[in-house]
C-alpha positions in Angstrom: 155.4 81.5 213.9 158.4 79.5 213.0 159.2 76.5 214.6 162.9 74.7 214.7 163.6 71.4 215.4 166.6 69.1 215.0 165.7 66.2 211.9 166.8 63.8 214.9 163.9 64.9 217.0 161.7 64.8 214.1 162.5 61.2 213.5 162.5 60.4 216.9 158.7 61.0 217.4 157.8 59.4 214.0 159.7 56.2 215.6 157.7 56.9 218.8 154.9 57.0 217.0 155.3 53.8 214.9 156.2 52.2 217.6 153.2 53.3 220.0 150.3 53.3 217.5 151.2 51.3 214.3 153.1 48.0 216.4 156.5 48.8 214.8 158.5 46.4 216.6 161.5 48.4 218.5 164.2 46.3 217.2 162.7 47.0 213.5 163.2 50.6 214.3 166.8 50.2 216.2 168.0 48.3 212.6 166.5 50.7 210.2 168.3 53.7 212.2 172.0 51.3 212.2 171.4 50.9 208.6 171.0 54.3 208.1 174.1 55.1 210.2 175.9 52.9 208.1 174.7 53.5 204.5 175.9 57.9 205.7 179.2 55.8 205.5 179.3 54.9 201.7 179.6 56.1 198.2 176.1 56.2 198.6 175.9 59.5 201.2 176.2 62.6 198.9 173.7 61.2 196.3 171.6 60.6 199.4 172.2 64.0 200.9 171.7 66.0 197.6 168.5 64.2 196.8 167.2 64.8 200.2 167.9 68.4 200.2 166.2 68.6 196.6 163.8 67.4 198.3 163.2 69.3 201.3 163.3 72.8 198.6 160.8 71.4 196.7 158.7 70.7 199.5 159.0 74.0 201.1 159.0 76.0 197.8 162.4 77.5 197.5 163.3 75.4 194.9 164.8 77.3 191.8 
């Protein structure tokens, strides 16, 4: 069975979850997500979005 979900989703809950069960402050999590917003706004975002996916082949072992 193969299940899809949206990385925003994914994220969501591991926020919920750090929030609920590890005492994340929500204001810790709110600037971490800005941050990332505007980080996907540099020079920075297709190093970070190549590594990532690198990452997310090797992890899932379709990596060549």
């Amino acid at each position: 069975m193969t299940l899809n979900l949206p990385l925003v989703v994914v994220l969501g809950l591991i926020a919920l979850g750090a929030v609920k069960f590890l005492g994340v402050r929500v204001w810790v999590v709110v600037v971490v997500a800005l941050f990332g917003f505007y980080l996907a706004d540099t020079f920075l975002a297709p190093a970070i979005d190549s590594t990532t996916r690198d990452g997310v082949q090797v992890v899932n072992g379709t990596h060549h």
